[in-house]
C-alpha positions as CSV (number, residue, x, y, z in Angstrom):
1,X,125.0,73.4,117.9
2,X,123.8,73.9,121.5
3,X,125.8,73.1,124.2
4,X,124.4,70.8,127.4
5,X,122.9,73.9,129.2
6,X,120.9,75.0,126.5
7,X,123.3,77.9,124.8
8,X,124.3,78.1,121.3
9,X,127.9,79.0,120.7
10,X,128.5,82.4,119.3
11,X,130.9,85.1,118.0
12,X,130.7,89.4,118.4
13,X,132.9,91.0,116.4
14,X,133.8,94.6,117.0
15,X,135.1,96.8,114.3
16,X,137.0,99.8,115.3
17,X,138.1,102.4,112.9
18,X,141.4,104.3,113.9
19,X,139.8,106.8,116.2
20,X,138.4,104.3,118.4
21,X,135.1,104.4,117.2
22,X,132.8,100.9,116.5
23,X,131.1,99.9,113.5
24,X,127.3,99.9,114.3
25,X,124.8,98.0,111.7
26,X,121.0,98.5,111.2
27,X,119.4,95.1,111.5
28,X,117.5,94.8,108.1
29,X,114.0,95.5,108.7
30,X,114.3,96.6,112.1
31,X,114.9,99.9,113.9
32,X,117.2,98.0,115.9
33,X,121.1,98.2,115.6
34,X,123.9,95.4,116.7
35,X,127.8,94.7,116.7
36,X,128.1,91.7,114.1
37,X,127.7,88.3,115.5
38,X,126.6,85.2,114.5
39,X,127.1,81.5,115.5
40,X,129.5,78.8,115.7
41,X,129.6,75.9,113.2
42,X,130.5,72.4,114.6
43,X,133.6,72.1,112.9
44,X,134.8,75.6,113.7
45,X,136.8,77.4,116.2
46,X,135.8,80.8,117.4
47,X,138.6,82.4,115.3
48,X,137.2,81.0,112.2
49,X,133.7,81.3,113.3
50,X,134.5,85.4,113.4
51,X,136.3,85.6,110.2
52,X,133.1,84.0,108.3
53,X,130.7,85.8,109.9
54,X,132.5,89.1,109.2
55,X,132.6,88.7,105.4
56,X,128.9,87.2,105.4
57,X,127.9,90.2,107.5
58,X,129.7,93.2,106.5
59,X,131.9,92.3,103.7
60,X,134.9,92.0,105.5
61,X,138.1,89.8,104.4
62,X,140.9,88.7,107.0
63,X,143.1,90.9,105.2
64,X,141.0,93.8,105.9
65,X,141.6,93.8,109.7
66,X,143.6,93.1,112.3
67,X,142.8,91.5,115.5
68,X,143.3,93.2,118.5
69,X,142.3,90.9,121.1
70,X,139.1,88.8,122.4
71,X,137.6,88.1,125.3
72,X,138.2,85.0,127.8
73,X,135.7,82.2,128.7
74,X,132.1,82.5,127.8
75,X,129.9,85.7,128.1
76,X,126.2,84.6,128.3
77,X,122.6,86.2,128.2
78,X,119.2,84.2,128.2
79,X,116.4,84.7,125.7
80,X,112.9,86.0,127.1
81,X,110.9,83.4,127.6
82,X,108.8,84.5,124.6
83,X,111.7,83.9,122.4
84,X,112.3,80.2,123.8
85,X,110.9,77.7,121.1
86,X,110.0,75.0,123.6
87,X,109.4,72.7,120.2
88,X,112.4,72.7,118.8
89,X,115.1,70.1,119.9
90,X,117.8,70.7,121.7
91,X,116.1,73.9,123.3
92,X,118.5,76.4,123.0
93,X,117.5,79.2,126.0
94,X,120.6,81.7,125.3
95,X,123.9,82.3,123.8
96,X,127.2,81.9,124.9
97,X,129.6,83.9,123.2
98,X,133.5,85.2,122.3
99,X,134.1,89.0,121.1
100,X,136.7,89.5,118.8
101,X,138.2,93.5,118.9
102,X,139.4,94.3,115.5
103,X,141.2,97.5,113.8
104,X,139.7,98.2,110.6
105,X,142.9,98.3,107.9
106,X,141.3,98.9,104.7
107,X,139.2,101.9,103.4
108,X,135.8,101.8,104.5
109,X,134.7,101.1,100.7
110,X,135.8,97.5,101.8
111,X,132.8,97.1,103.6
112,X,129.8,95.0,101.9
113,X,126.8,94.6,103.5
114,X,125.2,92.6,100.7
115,X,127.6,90.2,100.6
116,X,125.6,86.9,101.6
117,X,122.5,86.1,100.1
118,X,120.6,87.1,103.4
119,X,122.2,90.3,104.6
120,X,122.0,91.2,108.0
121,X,122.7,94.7,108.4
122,X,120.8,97.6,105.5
123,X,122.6,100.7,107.0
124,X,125.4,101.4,109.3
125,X,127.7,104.1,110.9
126,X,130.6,104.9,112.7
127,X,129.9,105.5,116.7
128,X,132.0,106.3,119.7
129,X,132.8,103.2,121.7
130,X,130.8,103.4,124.7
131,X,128.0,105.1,123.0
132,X,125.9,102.4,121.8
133,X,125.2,100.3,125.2
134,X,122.2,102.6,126.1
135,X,120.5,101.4,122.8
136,X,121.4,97.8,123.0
137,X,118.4,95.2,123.2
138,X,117.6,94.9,127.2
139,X,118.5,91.1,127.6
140,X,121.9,91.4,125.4
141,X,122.8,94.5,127.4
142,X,124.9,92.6,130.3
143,X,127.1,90.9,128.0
144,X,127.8,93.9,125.9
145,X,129.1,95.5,129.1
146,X,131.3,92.8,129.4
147,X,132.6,92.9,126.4
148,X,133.2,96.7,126.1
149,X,134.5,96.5,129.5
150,X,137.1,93.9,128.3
151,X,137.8,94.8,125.8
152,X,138.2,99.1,126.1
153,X,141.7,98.5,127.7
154,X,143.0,97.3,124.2
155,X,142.3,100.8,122.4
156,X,144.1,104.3,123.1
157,X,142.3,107.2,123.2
158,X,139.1,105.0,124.8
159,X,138.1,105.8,128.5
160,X,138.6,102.2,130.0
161,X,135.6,102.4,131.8
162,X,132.5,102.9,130.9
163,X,130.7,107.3,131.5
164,X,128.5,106.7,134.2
165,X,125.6,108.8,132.2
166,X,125.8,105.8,129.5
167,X,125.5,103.1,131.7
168,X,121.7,101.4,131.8
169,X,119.8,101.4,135.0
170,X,119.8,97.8,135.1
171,X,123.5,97.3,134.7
172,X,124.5,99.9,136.8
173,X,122.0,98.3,139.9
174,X,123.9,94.9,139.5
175,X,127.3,97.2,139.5
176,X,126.1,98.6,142.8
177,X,125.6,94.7,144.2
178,X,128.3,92.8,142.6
179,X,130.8,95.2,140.5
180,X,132.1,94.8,137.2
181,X,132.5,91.6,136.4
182,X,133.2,89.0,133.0
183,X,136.9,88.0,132.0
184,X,139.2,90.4,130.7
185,X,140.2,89.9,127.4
186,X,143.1,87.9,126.3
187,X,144.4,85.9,123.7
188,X,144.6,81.9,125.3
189,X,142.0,79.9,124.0
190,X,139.9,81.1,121.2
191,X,142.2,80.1,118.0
């Protein structure tokens, strides 16, 4: 499903444990890490979208987690141009997404990363919140910002802003020329 514009609708989910700190996976076959995240059926809403892409990607059950809060409107990022497949109809050139906040509630024996046939994550650890936007993939990096940025306020014991020694170069040059921007999180429209 891609929208008019050319972005597919998507869900990030982040998992917090009870010290603040965020679930970080290890994509399968990569050296590259991500939140979960994954995209929007047609006949889904955000909500649901979140809740089925957490048990296909780590396992998780609604009853393993409670949800904090999620972010407002749309946070986008475009694909290179190298990942654009100009052949394929509707071109999608992006994503659009929601991020979910959620408190772990169970043990972490509750996660699963094999549990959809095609697992996403092989390996994953706990990190401190703001620590993984220095190794975010560059063209996702704005919207992870965002996100953390809307998303901090929710969780004691987490600086609300973002250390300036973790923020990327390019981030913190479009800081210097527009500020922080993206919507602060609420609760409104993505049920």
């Amino acid at each position: 499903m891609i929208d008019r514009s050319g972005f597919r609708p998507n869900v990030g989910i982040i998992v917090c444990n009870h010290r603040g700190e965020v679930f970080w996976g290890k994509r399968v076959g990569h050296r590259s890490w991500q939140f979960p995240q994954g995209g929007i059926n047609f006949d889904e809403r955000p909500l649901e979208a979140m809740y089925r892409e957490l048990r296909e990607e780590v396992g998780l059950l609604p009853e393993h987690v409670s949800v904090m809060a999620w972010t407002r409107g749309w946070l986008r990022y475009r694909l290179p141009r190298n990942m654009v497949r100009r052949h394929v109809q509707p071109v999608c050139i992006g994503q659009k997404q929601k991020w979910f906040l959620l408190r772990l509630r169970a043990d972490e024996s509750a996660f699963d990363l094999n549990a959809s046939s095609k697992p996403e994550f092989d390996g994953w650890e706990w990190r401190p919140f703001w620590s993984i936007l220095p190794e975010v993939i560059y063209f996702k990096r704005n919207v992870y910002f965002q996100a953390l940025h809307a998303l901090a306020p929710f969780l004691e014991d987490v600086p609300g802003e973002c250390p300036r020694d973790l923020i990327p170069e390019q981030i913190e040059r479009r800081l210097e020329r527009v500020g922080p921007t993206g919507d602060r999180a609420g609760n409104a429209d993505a049920r």
